[in-house]
C-alpha positions in Angstrom: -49.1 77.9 -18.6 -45.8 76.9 -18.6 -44.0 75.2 -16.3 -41.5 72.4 -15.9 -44.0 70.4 -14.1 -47.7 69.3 -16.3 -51.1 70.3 -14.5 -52.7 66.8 -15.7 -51.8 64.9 -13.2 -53.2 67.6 -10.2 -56.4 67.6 -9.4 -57.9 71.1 -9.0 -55.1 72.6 -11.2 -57.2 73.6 -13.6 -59.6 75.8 -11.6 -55.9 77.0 -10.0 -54.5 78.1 -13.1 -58.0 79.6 -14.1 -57.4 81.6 -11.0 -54.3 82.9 -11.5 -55.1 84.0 -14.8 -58.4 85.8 -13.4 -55.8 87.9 -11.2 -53.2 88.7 -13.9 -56.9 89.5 -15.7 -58.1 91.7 -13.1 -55.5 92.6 -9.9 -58.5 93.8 -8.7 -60.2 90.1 -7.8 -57.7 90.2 -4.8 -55.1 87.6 -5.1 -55.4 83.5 -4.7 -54.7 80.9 -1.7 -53.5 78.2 -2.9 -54.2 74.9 -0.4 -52.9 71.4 -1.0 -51.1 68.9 0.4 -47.2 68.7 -0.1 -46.1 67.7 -3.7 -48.6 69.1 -5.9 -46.8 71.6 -7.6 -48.5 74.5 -5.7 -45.4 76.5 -6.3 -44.6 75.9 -9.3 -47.6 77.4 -10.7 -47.6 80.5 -8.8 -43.9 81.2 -9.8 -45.2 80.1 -13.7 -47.5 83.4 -13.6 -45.2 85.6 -13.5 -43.6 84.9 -17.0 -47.3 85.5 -18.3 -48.0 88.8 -16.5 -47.7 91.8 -19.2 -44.9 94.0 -18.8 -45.6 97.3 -16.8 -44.2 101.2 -17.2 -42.1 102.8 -14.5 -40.6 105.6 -13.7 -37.2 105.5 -14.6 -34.9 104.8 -11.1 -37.5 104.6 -9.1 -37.4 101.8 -6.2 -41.0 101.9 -6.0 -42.5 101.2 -9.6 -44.3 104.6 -9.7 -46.4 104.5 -13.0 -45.5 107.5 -15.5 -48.7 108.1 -16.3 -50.0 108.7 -12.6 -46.8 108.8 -10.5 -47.5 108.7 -6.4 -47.3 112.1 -5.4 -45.9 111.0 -1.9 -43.4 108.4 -3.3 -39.7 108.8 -1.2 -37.8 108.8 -4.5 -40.3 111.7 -6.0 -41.7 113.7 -6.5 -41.7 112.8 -10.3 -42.9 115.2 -13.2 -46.0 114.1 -14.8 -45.4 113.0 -18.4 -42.2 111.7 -17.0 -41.0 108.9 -20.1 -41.5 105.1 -18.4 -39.3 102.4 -18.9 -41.4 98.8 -19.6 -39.6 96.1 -17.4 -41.4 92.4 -16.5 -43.5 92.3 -13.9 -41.9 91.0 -10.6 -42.7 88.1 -8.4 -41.3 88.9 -4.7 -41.7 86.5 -2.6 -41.7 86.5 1.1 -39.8 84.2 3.3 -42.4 83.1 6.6 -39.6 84.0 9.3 -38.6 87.5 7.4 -38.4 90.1 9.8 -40.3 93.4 10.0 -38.1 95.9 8.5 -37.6 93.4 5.2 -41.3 93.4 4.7 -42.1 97.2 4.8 -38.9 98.7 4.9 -36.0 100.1 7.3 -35.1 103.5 8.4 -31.6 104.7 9.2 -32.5 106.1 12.4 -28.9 107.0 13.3 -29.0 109.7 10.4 -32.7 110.7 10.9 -31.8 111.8 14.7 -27.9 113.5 13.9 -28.4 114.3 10.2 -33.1 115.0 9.7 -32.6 112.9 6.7 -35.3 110.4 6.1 -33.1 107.8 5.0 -34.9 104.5 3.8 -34.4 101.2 2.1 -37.4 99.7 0.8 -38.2 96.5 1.5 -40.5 93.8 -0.5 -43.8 95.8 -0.1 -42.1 98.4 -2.5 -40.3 95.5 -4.4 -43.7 93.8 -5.0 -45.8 97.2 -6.4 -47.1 96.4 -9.5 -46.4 92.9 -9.5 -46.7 89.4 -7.3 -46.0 89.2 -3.9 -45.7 85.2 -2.9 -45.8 83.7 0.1 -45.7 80.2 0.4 -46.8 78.1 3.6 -48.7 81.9 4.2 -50.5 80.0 7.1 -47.4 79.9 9.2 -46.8 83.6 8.6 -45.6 85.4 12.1 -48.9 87.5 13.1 -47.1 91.0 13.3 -46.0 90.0 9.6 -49.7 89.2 8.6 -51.0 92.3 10.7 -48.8 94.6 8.1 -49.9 93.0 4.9 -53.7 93.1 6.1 -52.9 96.9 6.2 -51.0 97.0 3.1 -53.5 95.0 0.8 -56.4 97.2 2.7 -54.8 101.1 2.2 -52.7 100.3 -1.1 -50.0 101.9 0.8 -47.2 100.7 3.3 -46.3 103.3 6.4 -43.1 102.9 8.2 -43.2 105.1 11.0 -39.7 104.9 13.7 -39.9 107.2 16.5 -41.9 109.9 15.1 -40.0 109.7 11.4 -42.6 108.4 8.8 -42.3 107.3 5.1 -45.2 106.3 3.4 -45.3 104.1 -0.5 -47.9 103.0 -2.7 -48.3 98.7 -2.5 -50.6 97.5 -4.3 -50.3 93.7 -5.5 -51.7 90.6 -6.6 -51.1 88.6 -3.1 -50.6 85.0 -3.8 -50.4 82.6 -1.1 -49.2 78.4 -0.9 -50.0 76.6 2.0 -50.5 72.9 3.5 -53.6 73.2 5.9 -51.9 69.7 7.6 -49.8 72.4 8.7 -52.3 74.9 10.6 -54.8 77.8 9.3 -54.9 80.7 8.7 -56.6 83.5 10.8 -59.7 84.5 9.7 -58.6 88.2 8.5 -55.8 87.1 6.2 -58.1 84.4 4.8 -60.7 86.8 4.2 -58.2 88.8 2.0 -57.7 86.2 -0.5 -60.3 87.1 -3.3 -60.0 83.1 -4.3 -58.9 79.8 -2.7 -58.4 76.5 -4.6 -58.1 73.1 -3.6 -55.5 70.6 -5.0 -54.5 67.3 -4.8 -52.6 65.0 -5.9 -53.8 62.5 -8.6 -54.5 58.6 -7.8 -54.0 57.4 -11.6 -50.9 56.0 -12.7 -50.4 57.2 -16.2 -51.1 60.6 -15.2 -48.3 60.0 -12.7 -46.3 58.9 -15.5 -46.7 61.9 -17.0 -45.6 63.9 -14.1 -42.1 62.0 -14.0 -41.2 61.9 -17.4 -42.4 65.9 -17.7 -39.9 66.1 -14.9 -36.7 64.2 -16.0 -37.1 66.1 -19.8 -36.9 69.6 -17.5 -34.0 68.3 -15.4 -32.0 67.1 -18.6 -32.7 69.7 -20.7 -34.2 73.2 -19.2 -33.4 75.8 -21.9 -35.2 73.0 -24.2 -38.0 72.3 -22.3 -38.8 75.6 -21.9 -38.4 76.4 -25.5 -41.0 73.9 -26.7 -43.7 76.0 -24.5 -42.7 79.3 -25.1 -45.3 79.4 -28.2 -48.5 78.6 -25.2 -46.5 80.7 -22.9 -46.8 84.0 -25.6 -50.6 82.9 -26.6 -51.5 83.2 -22.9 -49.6 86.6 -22.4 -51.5 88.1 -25.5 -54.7 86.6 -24.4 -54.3 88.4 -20.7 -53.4 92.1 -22.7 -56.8 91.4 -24.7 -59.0 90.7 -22.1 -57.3 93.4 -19.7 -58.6 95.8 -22.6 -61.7 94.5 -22.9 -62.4 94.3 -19.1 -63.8 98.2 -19.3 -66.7 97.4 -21.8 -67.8 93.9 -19.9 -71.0 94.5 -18.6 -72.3 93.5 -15.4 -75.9 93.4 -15.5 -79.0 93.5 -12.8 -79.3 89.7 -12.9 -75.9 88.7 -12.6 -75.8 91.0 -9.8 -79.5 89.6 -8.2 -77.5 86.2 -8.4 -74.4 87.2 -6.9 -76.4 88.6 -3.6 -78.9 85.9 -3.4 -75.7 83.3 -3.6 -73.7 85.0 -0.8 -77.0 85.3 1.3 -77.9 81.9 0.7 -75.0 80.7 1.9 -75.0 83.4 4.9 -70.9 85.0 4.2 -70.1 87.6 7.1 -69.7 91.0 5.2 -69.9 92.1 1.6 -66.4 91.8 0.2 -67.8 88.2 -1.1 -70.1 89.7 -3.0 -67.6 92.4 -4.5 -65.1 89.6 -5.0 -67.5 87.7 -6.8 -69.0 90.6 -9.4 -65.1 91.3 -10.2 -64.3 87.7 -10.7 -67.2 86.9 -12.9 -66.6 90.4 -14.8 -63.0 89.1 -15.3 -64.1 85.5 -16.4 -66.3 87.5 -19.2 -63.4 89.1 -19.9 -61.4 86.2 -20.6 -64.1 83.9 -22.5 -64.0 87.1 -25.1 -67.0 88.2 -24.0 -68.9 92.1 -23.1 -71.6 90.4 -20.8 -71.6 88.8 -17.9 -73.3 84.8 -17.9 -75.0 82.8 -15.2 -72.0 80.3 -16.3 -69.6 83.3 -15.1 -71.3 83.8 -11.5 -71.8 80.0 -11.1 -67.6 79.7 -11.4 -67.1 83.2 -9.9 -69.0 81.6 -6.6 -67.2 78.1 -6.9 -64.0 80.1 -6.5 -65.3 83.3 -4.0 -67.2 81.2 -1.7 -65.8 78.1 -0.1 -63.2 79.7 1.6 -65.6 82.3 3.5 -68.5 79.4 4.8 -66.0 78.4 7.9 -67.5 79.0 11.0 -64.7 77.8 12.7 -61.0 76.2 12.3 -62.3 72.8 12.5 -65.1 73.6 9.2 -63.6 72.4 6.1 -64.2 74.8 3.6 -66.3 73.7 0.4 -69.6 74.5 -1.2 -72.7 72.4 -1.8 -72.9 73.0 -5.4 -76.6 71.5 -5.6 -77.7 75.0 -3.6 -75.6 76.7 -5.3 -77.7 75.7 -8.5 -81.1 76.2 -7.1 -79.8 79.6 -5.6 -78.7 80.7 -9.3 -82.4 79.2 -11.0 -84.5 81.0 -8.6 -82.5 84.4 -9.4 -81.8 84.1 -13.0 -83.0 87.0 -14.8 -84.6 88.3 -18.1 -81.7 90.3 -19.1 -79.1 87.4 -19.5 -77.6 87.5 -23.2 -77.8 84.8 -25.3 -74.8 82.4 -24.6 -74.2 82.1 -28.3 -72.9 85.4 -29.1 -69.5 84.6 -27.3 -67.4 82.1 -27.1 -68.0 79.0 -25.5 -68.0 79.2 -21.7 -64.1 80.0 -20.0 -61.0 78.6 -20.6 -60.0 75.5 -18.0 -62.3 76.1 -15.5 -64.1 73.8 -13.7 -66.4 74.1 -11.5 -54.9 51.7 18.2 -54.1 48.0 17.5 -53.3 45.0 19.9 -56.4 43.4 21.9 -57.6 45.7 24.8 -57.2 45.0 28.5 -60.7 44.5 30.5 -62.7 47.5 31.5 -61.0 49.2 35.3 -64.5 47.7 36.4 -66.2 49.3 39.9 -62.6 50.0 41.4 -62.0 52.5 37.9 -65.6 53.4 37.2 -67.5 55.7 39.5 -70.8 55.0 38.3 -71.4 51.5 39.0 -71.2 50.0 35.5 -69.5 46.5 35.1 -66.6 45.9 32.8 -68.2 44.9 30.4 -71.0 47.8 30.2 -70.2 50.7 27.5 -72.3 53.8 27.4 -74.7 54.5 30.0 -74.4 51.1 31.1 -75.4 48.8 28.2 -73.5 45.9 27.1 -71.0 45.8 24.6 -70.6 42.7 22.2 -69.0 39.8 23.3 -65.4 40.2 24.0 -65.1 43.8 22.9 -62.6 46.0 25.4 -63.3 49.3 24.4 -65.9 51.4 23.1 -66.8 53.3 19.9 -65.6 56.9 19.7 -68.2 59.2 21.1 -68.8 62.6 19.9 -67.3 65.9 20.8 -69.9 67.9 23.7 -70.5 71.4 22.3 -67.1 73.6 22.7 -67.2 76.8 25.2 -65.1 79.2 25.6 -62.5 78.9 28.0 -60.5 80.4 31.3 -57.1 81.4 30.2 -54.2 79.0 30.8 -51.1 80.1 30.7 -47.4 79.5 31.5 -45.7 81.4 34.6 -42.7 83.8 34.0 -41.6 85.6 31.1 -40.3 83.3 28.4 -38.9 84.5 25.1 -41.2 82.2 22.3 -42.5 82.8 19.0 -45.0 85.6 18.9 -48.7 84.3 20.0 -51.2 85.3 22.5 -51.0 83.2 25.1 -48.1 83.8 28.1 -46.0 87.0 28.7 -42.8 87.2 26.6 -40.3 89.5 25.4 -40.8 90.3 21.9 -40.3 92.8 19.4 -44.3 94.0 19.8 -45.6 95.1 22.5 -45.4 97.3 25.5 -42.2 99.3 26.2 -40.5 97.6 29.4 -37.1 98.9 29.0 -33.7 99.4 27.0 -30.6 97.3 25.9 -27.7 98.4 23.4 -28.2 96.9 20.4 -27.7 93.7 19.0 -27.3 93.7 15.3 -29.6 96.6 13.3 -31.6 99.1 15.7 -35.3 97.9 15.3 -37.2 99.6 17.9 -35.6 103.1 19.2 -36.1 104.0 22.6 -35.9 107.7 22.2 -35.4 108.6 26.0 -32.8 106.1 26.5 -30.6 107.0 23.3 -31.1 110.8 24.4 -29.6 110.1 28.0 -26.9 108.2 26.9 -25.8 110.9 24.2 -26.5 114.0 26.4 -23.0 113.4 28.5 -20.8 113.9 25.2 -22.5 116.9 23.6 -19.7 119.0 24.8 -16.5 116.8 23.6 -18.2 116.0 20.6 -18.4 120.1 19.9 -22.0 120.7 19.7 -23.1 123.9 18.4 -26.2 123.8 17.2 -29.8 123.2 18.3 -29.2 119.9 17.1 -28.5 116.9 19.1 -24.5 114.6 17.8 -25.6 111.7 18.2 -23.5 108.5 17.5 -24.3 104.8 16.9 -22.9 104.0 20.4 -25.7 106.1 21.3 -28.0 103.9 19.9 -30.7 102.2 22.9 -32.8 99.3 21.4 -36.4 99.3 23.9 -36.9 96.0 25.4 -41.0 95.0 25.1 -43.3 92.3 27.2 -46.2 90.8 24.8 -47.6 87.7 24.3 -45.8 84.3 22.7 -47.3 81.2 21.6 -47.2 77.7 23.7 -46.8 74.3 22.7 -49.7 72.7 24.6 -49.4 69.2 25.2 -52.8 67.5 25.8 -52.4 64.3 27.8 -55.9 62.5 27.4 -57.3 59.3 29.6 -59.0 57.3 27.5 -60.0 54.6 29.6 -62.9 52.9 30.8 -63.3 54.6 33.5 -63.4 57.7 31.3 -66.5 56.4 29.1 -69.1 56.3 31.6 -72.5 57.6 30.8 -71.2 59.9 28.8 -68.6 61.7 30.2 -65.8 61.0 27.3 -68.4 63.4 25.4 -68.1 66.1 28.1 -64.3 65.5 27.9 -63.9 65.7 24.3 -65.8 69.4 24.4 -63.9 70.3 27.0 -60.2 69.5 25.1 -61.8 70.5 21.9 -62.9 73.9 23.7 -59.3 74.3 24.4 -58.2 73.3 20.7 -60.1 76.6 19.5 -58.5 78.7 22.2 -55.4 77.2 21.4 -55.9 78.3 17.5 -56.3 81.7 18.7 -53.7 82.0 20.7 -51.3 80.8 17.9 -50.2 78.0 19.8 -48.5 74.5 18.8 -50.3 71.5 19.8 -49.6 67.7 20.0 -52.2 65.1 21.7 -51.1 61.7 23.6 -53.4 59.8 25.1 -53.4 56.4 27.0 -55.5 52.9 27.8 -55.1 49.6 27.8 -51.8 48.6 28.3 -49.7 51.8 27.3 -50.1 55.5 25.7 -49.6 56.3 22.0 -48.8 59.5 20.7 -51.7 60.5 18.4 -50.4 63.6 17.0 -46.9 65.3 17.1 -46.7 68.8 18.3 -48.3 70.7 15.0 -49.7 73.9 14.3 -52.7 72.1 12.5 -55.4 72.0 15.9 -57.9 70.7 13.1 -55.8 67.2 13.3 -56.0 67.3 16.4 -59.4 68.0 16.5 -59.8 65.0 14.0 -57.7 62.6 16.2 -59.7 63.5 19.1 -63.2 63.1 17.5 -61.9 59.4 16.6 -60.6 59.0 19.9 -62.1 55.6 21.3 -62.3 54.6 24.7 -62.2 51.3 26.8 -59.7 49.2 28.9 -57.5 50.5 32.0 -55.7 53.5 33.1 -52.0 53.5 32.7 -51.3 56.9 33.9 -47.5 56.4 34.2 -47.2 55.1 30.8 -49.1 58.5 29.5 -47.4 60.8 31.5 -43.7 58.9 30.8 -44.7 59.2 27.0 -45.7 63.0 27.4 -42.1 63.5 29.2 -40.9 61.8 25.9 -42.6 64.0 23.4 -41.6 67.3 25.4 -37.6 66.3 25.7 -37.5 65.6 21.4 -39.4 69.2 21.1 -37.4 71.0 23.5 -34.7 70.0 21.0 -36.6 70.9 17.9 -37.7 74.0 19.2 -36.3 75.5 22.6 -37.4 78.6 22.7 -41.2 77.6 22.8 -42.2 76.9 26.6 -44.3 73.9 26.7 -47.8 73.3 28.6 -49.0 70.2 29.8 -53.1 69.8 30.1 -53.7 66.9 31.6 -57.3 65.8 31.2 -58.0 62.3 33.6 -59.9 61.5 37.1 -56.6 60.7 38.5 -57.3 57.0 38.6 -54.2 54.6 38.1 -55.0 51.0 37.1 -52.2 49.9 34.7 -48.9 48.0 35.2 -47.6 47.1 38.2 -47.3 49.7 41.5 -49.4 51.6 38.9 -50.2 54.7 41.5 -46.0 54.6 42.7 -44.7 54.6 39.0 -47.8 57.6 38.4 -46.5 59.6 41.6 -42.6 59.2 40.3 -43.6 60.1 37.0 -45.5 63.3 37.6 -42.3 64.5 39.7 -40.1 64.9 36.4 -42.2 67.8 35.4 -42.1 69.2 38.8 -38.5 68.6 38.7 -38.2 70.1 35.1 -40.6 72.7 35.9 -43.1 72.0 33.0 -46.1 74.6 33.7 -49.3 72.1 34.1 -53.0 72.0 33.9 -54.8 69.1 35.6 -58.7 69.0 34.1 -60.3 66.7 36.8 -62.9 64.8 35.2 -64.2 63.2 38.3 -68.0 62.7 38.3 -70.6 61.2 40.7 -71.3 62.0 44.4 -68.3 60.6 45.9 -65.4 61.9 44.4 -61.8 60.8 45.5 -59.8 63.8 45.2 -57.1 62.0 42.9 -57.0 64.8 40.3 -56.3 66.8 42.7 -52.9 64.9 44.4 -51.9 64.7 40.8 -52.0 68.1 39.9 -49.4 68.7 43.4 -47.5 66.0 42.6 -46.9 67.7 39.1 -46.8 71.5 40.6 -49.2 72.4 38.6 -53.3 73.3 39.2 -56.0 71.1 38.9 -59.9 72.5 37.4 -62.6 71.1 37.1 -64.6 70.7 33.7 -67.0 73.2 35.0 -64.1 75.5 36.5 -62.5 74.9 33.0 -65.6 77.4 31.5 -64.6 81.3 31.2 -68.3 82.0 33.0 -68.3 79.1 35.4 -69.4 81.2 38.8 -66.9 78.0 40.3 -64.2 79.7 38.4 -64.6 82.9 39.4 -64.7 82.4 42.6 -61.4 80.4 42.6 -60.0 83.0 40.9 -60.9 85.6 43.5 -60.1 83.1 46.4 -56.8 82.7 44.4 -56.1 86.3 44.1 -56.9 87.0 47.5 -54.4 84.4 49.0 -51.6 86.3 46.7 -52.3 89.0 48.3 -52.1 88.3 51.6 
């Protein structure tokens, strides 16, 4: 495939460019995700496809690609005569910008001339654009939801609707989706992932002269582009005539009872939710027949068709890496291989490229930090550590639970998520404004009062309403918008007795996955010893912070100020970054204060600049044992935020609900 960049020096870019070719083989297969980290030509080889992808027949002047042979009987620029002559043009690669709005993914519609004029008129946006072709969208995982929510229904019906206020146009889209993305950066949610007939993995090479390669490759394509591009344009027109053959000889391959015995036992085996695995799978191992030059379908085809289907589809949750244990997935393919398998040797050989905290820690807070009775020197449940050790070895993560609700009071005006009440541009009607740049959401009502007054001056007539663009009400919605939640962790001593730091870690990582959901940004500091450190930035990626936190170790005293000072710190460079996102502050600790000097003054003083700022905050007491202070507790006012215990934390703790109601009813009164 060519490119200005070489594959060589990627690993996984083989099995990527196998991919890709699959789809320009078969549409059908449903599209690739591309994940990698940053630098490994991810891009570049989904931009690469589209100067291989045959050229396709359309309807002369039509905006939405209608196929002469079986035009769309409800395109907007139809209807068109059958038999109609086509017009061969390239296939297109649109791609989607992550912070494009609504109307340029499916479409706008003048609603000015719809309500004055009946006229349905509409610009297409990149769903029509994309028919027929590639639709791109790199870093897909940071995709707005009401953005994803639209393709989901696009690549399920084959068709986009754009309905304003009771005017509707409806297109055929259907497209090879394509999608880049760094999982550093955040997942995707499970529907859109689901969507993705393939996923590869790349990375970037560790050996030098493959590196070499990369560079030099490079700096001939900067010098001399026409040039470079001529010395590949002999491979680039092999590839293209290979994709027309197999596309022709993708009818006759034959998919036979034992491939498909092979393909079900594999996506049992490895227990997929649903059945589109196992559909993905037949069509991607029909397709890889297709492309080795063959009419029959090989255990060698299902055994790549699963290596490319599968590993995507085994998460469980956003902290699963995905991947596939390919010793089961050989077992699983010996037990089921059938009798009817055609002799490997009257194809060709099997597919083309595929492939299957430093410084030394302060002494333990002792019995003054540690309510359990453990000396300094103890670790977990009581035993000694080695001589002149100051902290302990990360313990693992309790099981996660699902979780009460935090959120952040008033209305704020955020990206879209799921977490605190917002005005966005989804959600339900609360209003109307005039409005501000192109009409998005009509509020009928409100445009119909404000033209009503003028019908007379304006020298109606008719039945039908003049209405002008002064007329024009925008509706104001409330939904749902995304947080940054900043967890503040105590990782002292007296946080690692008998086993609480693993009751602690399931609680925060309980609130990772409800974070995830929510859509939320997320950023992790934590503090011991002698200071705090900020162990992740904020981030859409909760998996790194789910990986810092499982690493987490614990030992030495509490510095609360120096946490909560370094938490102020992280929220006044974000607020910078990112205004609009409202941040809150979970503060998970038993309220103890050990480190520094006047540890519990500077704590106090410190807690009073989020008060002061008005930073919404969550105080998770983490106090154990049958005498319990009450420090959390004086925290959480000092802050003016709420304090919950780990049980309280839990959406069915019976504690909960009965703060809840205790809560409600003191509103009320």
């Amino acid at each position: 495939m060519s490119t200005p960049f070489p594959f060589t020096a990627v690993v996984g870019q083989d099995d990527l460019r196998l991919a890709l070719l699959l789809n320009a083989v078969s549409p059908a297969v449903g599209g690739v995700l591309v994940r990698g980290e940053k630098g490994t030509a991810k891009s570049t080889a989904v931009r690469a496809l589209s100067a291989l992808m045959p050229e396709v027949d359309v309807v002369p002047g039509c905006r939405f690609s209608c196929d002469p042979a079986s035009p769309d009987p409800a395109c907007p620029d139809g209807p068109h005569a059958p038999g109609t002559a086509g017009q061969a043009r390239p296939a297109r690669m649109v791609e989607l910008p992550v912070g494009a709005s609504e109307d340029r993914l499916v479409g706008a519609l003048d609603i000015e001339r719809a309500l004055s004029e009946g006229v349905k008129a509409f610009e297409p946006g990149l769903l029509a654009a994309a028919h027929r072709g590639i639709l791109y969208v790199d870093e897909v995982n940071l995709l707005h939801d009401h953005l994803v929510d639209l393709l989901l229904d696009a690549a399920a019906m084959g068709a986009s609707y754009v309905e304003r206020e009771g005017v509707s146009v409806r297109h055929a889209a259907r497209f090879l989706l394509v999608g880049t993305m760094n999982p550093e950066e955040g997942e995707l949610r499970p529907q859109l992932l689901d969507r993705f007939g393939l996923t590869v993995e790349v990375a970037a090479s560790r050996e030098p002269d493959q590196r070499v390669e990369v560079v030099r490759r490079r700096l001939a394509y900067d010098a001399d582009p026409a040039g470079f591009a001529a010395r590949w344009a002999d491979e680039e027109a092999d590839v293209r005539a290979r994709i027309v053959a197999a596309r022709e000889l993708l009818p006759s391959v034959r998919l036979g009872d034992g491939a498909l015995r092979q393909i079900a036992a594999t996506c049992a085996a490895f227990e997929v939710d649903g059945m589109r695995a196992d559909i993905v799978m037949a069509r991607t191992a029909t397709a890889l027949a297709a492309w080795a030059g063959r009419t029959d379908v090989l255990a060698e085809d299902v055994r790549q068709a699963a290596l490319l289907a599968l590993p995507h589809r085994r998460r469980r949750n956003p902290f699963d890496a995905p991947g596939l244990d390919e010793d089961k997935l050989d077992e699983t393919l010996e037990e089921f291989s059938g009798d009817d398998e055609p002799d490997p040797d009257q194809g060709p050989d099997g597919p083309d490229g595929g492939g299957g905290g430093g410084g030394q820690p302060e002494p333990d807070d002792g019995p003054q930090g540690d309510d359990t009775g453990a000396t300094p020197e103890a670790g977990e449940g009581g035993q000694p550590q080695p001589s002149g050790a100051g902290e302990q070895s990360a313990v693992r993560a309790a099981e996660p639970f699902r979780t009460k609700v935090l959120s952040v009071p008033g209305i704020g005006e955020g990206a879209a998520g799921r977490r605190s009440r917002a005005r966005t541009e989804h959600g339900r009607t609360t209003g109307s404004r005039r409005p501000r740049g192109t009409l998005t959401k009509l509020h009928l009502a409100a445009t119909v009062q404000a033209a009503a007054p003028h019908q007379r001056a304006r020298g109606r007539s008719g039945p039908g309403l003049v209405v002008r663009r002064d007329d024009l009400r925008q509706a104001t919605r409330e939904g749902r918008e995304g947080n940054l939640v900043l967890f503040v962790v105590d990782a002292s001593g007296s946080m690692a007795a008998r086993q609480r730091m693993s009751a602690v870690k399931g609680a925060v990582l309980s609130l990772l996955l409800d974070a995830y959901q929510r859509r939320d940004k997320v950023g992790l500091v934590t503090f011991r010893g002698s200071g705090a450190d900020v162990a992740l930035p904020p981030t859409s990626s909760v998996d790194a912070a789910a990986a810092r936190l499982e690493s987490l170790p614990t030992g030495g005293r509490t510095p609360l100020a120096a946490g909560l000072l370094r938490a102020h710190d992280v929220l006044r460079v974000e607020r910078l970054r990112d205004p609009a996102r409202r941040p809150l502050v979970v503060l998970v600790t038993d309220g103890r204060a050990t480190g520094g000097p006047e540890p519990v003054a500077l704590a106090g003083r410190a807690a009073r600049l989020f008060a002061a700022e008005g930073v919404a905050s969550v105080v998770v007491d983490c106090e154990a044992g049958p005498v319990r202070l009450g420090l959390a507790g004086q925290l959480a006012g000092e802050l003016g935020g709420t304090a919950v215990t780990l049980d309280e934390l839990r959406a069915d703790s019976i504690a909960g609900l009965v703060r809840d109601v205790q809560g409600t009813s003191r509103r009320a009164a």
